[in-house]
RONU-421966 format. One record per residue (C-alpha): z, y, x; residue in three letters. Coordinates in pm, 1 decimal. Layout:
<sites>
{Z: Z, Y: Y, X: X, r: ALA}
...
</sites>
This chain:
<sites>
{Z: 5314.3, Y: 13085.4, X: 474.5, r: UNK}
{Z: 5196.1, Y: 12755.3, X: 427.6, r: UNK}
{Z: 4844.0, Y: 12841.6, X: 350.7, r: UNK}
{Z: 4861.3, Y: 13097.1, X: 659.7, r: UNK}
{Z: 4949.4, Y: 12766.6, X: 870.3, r: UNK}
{Z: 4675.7, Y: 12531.7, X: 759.0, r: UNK}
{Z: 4412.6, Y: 12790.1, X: 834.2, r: UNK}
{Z: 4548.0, Y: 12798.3, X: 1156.6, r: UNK}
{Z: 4516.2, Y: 12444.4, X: 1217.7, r: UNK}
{Z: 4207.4, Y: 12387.9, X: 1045.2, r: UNK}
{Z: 4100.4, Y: 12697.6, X: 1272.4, r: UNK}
{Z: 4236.7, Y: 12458.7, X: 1581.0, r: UNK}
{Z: 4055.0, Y: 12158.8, X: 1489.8, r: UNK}
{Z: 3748.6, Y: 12405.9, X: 1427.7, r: UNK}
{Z: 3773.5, Y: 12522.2, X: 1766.3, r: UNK}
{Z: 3801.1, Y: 12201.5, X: 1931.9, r: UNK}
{Z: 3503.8, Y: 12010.3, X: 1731.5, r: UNK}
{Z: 3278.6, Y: 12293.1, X: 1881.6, r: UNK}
{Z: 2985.9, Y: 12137.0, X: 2036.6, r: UNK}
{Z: 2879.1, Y: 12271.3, X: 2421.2, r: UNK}
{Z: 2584.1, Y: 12124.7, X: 2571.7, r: UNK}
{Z: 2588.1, Y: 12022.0, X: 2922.2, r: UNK}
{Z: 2259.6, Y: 12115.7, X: 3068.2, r: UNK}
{Z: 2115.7, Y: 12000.7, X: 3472.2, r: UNK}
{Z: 1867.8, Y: 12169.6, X: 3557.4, r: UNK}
{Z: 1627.9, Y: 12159.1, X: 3898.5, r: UNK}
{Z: 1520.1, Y: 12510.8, X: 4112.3, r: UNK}
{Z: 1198.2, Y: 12533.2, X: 3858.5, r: UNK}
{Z: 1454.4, Y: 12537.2, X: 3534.8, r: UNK}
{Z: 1356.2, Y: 12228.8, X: 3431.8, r: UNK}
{Z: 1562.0, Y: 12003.2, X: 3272.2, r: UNK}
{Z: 1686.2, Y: 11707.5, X: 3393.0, r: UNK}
{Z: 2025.3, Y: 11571.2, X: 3211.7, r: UNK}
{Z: 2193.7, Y: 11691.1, X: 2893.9, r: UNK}
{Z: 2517.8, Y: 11583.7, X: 2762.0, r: UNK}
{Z: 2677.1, Y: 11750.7, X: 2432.6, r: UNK}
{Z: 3038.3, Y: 11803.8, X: 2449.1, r: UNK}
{Z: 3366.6, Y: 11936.0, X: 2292.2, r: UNK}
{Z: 3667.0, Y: 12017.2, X: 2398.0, r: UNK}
{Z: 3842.2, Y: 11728.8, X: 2212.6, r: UNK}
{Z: 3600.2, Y: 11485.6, X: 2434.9, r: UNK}
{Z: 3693.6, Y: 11627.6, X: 2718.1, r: UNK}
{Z: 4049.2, Y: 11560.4, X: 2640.5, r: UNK}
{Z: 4034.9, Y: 11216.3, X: 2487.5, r: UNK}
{Z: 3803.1, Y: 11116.4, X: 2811.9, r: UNK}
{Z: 4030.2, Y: 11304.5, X: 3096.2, r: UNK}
{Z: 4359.5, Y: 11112.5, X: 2925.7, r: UNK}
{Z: 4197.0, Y: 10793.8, X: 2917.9, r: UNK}
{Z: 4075.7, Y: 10831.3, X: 3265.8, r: UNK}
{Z: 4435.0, Y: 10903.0, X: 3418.5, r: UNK}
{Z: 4520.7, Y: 10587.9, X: 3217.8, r: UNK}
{Z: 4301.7, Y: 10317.3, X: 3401.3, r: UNK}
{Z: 4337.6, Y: 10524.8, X: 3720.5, r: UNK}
{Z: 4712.1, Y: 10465.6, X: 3673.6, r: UNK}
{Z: 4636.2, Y: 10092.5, X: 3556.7, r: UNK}
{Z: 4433.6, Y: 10041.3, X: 3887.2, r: UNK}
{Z: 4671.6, Y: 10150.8, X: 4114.8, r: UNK}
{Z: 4927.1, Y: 9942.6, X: 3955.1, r: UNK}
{Z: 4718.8, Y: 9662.8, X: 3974.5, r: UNK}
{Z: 4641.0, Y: 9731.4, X: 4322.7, r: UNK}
{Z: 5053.1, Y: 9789.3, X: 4479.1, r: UNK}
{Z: 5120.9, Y: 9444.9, X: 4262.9, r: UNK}
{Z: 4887.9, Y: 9247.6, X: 4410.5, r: UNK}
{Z: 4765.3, Y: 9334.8, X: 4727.7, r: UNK}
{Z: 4978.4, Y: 9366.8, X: 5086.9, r: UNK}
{Z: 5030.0, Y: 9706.2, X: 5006.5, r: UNK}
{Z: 5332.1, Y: 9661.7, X: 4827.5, r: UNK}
{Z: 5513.6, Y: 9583.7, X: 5087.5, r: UNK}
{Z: 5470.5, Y: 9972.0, X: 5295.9, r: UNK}
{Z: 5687.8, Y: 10066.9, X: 4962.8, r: UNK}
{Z: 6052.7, Y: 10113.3, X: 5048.0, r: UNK}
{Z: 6268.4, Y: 9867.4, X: 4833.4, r: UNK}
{Z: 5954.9, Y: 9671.8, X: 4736.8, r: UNK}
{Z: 5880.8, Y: 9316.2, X: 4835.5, r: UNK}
{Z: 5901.0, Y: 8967.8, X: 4818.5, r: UNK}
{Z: 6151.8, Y: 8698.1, X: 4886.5, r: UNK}
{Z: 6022.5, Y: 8547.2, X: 5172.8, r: UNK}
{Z: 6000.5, Y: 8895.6, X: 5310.9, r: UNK}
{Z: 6374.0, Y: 8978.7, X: 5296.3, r: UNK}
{Z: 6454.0, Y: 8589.0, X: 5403.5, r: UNK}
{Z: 6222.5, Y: 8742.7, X: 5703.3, r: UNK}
{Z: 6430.0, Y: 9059.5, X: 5764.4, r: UNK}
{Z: 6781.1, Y: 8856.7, X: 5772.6, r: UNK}
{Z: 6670.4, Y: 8612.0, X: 6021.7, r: UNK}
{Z: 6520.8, Y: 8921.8, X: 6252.8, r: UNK}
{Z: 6860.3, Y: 9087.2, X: 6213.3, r: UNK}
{Z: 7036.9, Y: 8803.5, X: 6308.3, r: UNK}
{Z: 6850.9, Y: 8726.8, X: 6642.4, r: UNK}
{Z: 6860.3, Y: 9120.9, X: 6721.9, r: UNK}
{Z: 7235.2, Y: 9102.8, X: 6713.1, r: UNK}
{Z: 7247.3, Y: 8773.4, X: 6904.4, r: UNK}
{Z: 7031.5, Y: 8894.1, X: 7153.5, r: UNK}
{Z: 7238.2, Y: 9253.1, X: 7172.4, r: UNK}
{Z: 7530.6, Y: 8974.7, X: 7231.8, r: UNK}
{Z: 7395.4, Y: 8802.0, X: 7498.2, r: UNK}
{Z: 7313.6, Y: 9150.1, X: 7650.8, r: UNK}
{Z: 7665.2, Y: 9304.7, X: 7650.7, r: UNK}
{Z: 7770.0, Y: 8949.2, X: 7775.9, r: UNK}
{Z: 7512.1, Y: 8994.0, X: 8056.8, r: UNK}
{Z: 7578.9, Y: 9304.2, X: 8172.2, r: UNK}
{Z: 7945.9, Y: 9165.1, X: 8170.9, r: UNK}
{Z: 7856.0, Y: 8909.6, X: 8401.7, r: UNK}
{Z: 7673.3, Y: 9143.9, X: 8592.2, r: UNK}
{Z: 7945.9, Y: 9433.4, X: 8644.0, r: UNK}
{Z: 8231.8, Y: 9146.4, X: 8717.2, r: UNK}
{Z: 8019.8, Y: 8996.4, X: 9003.8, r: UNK}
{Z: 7964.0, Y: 9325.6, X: 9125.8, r: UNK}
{Z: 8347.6, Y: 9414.2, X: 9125.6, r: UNK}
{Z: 8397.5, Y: 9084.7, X: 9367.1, r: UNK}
{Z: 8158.7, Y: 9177.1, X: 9556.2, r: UNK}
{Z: 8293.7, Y: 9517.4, X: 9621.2, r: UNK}
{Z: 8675.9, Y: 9385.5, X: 9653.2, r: UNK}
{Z: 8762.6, Y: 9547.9, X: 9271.7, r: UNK}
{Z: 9002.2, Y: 9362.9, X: 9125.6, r: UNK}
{Z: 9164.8, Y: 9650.7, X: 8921.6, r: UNK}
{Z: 9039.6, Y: 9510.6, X: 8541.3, r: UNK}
{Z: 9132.2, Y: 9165.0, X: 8615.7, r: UNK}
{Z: 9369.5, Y: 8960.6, X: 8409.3, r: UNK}
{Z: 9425.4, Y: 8609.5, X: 8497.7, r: UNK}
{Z: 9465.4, Y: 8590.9, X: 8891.1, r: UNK}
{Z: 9723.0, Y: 8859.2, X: 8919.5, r: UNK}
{Z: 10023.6, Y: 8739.3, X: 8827.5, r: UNK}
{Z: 10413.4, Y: 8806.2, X: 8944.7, r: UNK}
{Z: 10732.9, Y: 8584.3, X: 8878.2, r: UNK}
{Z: 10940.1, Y: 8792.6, X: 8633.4, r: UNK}
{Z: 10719.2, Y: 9030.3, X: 8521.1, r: UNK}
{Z: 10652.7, Y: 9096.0, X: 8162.5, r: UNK}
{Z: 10390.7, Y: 8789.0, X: 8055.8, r: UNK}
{Z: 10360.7, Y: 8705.1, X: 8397.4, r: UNK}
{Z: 10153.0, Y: 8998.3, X: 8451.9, r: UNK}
{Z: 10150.7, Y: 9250.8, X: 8738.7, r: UNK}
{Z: 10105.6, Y: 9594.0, X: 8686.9, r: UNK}
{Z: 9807.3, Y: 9813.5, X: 8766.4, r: UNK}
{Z: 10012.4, Y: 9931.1, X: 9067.4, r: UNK}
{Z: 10167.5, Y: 9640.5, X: 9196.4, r: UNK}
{Z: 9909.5, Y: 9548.8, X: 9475.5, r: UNK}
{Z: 9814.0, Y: 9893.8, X: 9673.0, r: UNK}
{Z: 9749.5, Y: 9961.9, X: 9988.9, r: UNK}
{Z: 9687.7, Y: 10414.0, X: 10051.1, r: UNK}
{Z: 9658.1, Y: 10672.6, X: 10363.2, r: UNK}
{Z: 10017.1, Y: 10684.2, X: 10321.3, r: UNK}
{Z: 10122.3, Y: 10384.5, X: 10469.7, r: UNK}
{Z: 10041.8, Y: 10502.0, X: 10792.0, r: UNK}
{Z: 10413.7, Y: 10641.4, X: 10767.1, r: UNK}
{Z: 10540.6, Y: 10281.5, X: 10795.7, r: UNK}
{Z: 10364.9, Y: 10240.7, X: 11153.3, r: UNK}
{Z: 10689.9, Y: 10397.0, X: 11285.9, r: UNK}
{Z: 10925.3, Y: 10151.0, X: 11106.5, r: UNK}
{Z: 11028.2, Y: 9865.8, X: 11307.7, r: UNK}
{Z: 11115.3, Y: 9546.5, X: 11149.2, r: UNK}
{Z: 11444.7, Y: 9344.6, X: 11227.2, r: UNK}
{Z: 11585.9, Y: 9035.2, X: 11138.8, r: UNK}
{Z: 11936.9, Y: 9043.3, X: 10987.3, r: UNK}
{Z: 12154.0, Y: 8728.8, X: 10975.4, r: UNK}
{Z: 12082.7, Y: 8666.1, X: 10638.3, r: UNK}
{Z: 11741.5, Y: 8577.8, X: 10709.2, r: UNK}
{Z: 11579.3, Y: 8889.7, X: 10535.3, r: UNK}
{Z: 11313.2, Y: 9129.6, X: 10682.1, r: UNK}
{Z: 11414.2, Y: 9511.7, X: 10547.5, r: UNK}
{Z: 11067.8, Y: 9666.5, X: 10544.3, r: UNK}
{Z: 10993.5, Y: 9900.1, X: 10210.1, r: UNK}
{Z: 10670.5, Y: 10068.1, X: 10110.7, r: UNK}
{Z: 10570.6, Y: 10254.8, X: 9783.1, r: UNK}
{Z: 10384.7, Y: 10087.1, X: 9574.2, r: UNK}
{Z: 10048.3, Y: 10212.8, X: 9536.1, r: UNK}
{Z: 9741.9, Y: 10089.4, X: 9255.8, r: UNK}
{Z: 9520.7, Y: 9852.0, X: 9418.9, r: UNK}
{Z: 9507.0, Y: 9432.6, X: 9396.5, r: UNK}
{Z: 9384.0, Y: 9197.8, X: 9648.3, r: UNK}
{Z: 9317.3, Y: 8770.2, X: 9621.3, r: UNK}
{Z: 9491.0, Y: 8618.2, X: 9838.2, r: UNK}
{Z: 9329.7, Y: 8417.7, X: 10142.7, r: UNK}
{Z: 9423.1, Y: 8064.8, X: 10270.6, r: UNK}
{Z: 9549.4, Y: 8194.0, X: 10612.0, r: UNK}
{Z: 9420.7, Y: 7858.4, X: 10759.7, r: UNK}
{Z: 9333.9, Y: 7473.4, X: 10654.9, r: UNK}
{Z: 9500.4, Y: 7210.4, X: 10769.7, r: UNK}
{Z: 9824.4, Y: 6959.3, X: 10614.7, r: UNK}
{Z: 10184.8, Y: 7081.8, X: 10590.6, r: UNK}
{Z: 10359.0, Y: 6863.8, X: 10848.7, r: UNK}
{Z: 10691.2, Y: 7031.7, X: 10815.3, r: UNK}
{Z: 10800.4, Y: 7202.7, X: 10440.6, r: UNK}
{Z: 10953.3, Y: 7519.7, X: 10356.4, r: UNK}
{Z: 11351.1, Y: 7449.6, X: 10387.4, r: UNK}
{Z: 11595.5, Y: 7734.9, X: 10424.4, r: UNK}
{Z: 11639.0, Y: 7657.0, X: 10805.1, r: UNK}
{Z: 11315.2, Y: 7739.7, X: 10887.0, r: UNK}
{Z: 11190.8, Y: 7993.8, X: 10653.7, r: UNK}
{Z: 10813.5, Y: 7886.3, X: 10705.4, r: UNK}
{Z: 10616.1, Y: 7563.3, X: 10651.1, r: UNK}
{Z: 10434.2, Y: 7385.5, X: 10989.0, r: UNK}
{Z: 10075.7, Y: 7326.6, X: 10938.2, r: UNK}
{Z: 9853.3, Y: 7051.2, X: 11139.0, r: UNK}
{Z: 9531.2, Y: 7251.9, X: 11193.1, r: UNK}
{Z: 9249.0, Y: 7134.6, X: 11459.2, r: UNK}
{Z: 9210.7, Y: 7336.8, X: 11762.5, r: UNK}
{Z: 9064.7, Y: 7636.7, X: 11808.6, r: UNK}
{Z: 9018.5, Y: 7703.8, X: 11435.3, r: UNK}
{Z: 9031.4, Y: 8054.2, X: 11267.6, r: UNK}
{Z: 9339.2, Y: 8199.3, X: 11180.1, r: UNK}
{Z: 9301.5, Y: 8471.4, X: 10848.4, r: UNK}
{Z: 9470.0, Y: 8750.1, X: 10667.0, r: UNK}
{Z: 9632.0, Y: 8653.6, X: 10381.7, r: UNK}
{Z: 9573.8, Y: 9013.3, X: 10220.3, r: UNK}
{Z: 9505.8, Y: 9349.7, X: 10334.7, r: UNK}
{Z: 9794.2, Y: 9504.3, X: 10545.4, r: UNK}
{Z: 9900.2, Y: 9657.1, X: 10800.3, r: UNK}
{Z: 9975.0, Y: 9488.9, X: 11117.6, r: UNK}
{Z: 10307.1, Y: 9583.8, X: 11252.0, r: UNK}
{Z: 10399.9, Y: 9335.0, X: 11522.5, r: UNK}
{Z: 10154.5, Y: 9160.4, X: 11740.6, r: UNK}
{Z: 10218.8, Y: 8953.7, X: 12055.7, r: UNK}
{Z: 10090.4, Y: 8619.5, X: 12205.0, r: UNK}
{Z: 10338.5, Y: 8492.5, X: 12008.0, r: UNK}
{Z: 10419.8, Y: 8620.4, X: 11624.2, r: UNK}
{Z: 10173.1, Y: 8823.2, X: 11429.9, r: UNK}
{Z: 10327.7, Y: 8992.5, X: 11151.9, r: UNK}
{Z: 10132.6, Y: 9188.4, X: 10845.1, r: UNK}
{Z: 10275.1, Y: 9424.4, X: 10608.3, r: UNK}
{Z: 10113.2, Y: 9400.2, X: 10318.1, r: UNK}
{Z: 10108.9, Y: 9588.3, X: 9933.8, r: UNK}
{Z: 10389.1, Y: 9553.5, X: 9689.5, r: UNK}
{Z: 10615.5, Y: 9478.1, X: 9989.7, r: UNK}
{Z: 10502.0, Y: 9117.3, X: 10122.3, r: UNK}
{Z: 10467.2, Y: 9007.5, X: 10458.5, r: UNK}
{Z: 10328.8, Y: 8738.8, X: 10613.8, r: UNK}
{Z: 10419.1, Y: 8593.5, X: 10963.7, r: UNK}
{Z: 10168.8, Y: 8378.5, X: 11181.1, r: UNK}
{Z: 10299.6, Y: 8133.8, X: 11484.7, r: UNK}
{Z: 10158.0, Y: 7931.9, X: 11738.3, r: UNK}
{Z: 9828.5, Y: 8038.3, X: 11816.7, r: UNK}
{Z: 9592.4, Y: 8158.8, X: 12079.5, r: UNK}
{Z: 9387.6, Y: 8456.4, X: 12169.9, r: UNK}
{Z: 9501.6, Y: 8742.0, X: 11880.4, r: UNK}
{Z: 9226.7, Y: 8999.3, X: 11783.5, r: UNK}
{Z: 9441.1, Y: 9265.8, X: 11630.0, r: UNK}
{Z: 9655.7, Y: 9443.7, X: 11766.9, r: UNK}
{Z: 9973.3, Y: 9657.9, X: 11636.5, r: UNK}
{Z: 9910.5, Y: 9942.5, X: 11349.0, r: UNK}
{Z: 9611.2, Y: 9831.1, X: 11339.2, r: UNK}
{Z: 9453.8, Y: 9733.5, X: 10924.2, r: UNK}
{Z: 9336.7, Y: 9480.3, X: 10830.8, r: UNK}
{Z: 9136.9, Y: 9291.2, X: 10525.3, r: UNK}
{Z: 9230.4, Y: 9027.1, X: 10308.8, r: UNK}
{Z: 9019.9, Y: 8689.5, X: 10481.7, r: UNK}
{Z: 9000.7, Y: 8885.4, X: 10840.5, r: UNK}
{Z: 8989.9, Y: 8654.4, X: 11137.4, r: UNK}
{Z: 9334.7, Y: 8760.5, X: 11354.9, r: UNK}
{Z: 9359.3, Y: 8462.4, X: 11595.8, r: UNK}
{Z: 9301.4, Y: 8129.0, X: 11656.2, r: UNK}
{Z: 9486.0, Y: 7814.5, X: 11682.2, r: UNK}
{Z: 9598.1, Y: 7643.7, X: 11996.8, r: UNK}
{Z: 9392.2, Y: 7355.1, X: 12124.8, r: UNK}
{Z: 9709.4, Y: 7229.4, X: 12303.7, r: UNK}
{Z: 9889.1, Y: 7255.7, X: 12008.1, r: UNK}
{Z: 9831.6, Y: 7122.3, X: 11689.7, r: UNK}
{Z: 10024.8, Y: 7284.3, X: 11485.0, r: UNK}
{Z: 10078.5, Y: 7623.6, X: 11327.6, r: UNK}
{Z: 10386.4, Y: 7822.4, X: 11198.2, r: UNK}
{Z: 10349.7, Y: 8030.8, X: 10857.5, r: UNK}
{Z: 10572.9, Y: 8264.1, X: 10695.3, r: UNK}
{Z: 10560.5, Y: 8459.8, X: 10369.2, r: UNK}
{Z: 10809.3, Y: 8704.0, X: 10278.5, r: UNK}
{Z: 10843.8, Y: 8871.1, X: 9935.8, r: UNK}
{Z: 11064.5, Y: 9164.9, X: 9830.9, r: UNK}
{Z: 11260.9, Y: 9097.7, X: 10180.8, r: UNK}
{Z: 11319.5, Y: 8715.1, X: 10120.8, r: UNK}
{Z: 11151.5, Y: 8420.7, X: 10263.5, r: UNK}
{Z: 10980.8, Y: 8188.0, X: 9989.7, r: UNK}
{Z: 10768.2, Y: 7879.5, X: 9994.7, r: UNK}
{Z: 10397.7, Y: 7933.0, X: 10083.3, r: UNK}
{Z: 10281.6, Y: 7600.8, X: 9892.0, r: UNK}
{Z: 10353.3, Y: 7823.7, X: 9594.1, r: UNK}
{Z: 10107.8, Y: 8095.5, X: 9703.5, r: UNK}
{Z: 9875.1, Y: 7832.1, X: 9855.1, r: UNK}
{Z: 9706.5, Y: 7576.8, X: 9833.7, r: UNK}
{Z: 9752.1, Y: 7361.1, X: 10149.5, r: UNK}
{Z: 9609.4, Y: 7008.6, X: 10175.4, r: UNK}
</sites>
């Protein structure tokens, strides 16, 4: 068995010492380049070939730029590179989202959406001072209140009700001028010293449910109402709606002086809490 094995290799290392002569030759069969081979030359040159090539390209990834298309592959001052372009992407994406923050809030003002604010809506004795979502609404449905007719009882209240509905409104200075006479529970109002012939506004949006050349008086959401005296030429007129800042008269020019009342949840309360009067 042996012996049968060492002919076999011997007949191996036989068949790969067998010379082969590599002949070029032109069209007239003449020679031009001869090279004597074997197979174990062939073998011994195509492993050391695939060696350098390997060693090259080696060479070539290490020390060249073209390391770094390599995934996972680079230098120091490359990743130092990629952290600080990370970190400005995600400030700028900041100051984006803060932008477009900026953008959609000025947007809301301008179109009289105050439904997502958080601050300037706030009620006396509600949870964290807070007023709800539907605390400040005005709908088609208050038309229905056009044929309620407002009294005053001898208690000094003003029985008007409304549903509450889910919109807010700011409220507007209803005009400028120096509180000459303070809220007291005689009067149920505060006297302002305006100049003549100045703008009288709507506090909110409402409804306007008396009007005369006297008294002006505006129904407004989450059942307020506000009550104007002493002023000239009116430009609304009864049922008629209004908008929170709308011009509704003027003041007097022989008069000085105009009366303001704001009523909340039927009871009169001080308007120098609601506004800011010089």
């Amino acid at each position: 068995m042996k012996e049968q094995w060492e002919n076999r290799w011997a007949a191996f290392r036989q068949w790969m010492r067998d010379k082969y002569q590599l002949v070029v030759r032109n069209k007239a069969f003449e020679e031009k380049f001869s090279l004597e081979l074997s197979r174990w030359h062939v073998l011994v040159t195509a492993i050391l070939g695939a060696i350098l090539l390997i060693a090259l390209t080696t060479l070539l990834i290490a020390f060249t730029p073209l390391r770094e298309y390599i995934p996972g592959y680079g230098s120091s001052k490359q990743s130092k590179k990629m952290f600080a372009l990370r970190l400005q992407i995600d400030s700028l994406s900041h100051q984006m989202n803060a932008y477009e923050d900026y953008v959609r809030n000025i947007q809301m003002v301008l179109n009289g959406d105050f439904s997502a604010d958080s601050n300037a809506f706030r009620q006396e004795g509600h949870p964290k001072g807070k007023a709800s979502a539907n605390a400040f609404a005005f709908s088609k449905e208050d038309s229905a209140m056009l044929a309620l007719q407002w009294q005053q009882q001898p208690e000094k209240t003003i029985s008007v009700k409304k549903r509450q509905q889910s919109e807010r409104h700011l409220l507007f200075q209803p005009v400028s001028g120096t509180v000459t006479i303070p809220f007291s529970t005689e009067n149920h109002g505060i006297t302002i010293s305006t100049a003549g012939n100045q703008p009288l506004h709507a506090v909110e949006n409402g409804i306007i449910f008396h009007a005369d050349n006297q008294t002006i008086c505006i129904q407004h959401p989450d059942n307020r109402i506000s009550v104007y005296r002493q002023f000239q030429h009116p430009v609304v007129h009864k049922g008629e709606p209004v908008r929170s800042g709308q011009i509704i008269a003027h003041t007097r020019t022989d008069l000085t002086e105009t009366g303001f009342e704001y009523w909340v949840e039927g009871k009169a309360v001080d308007p120098q809490s609601y506004f800011a009067f010089n």
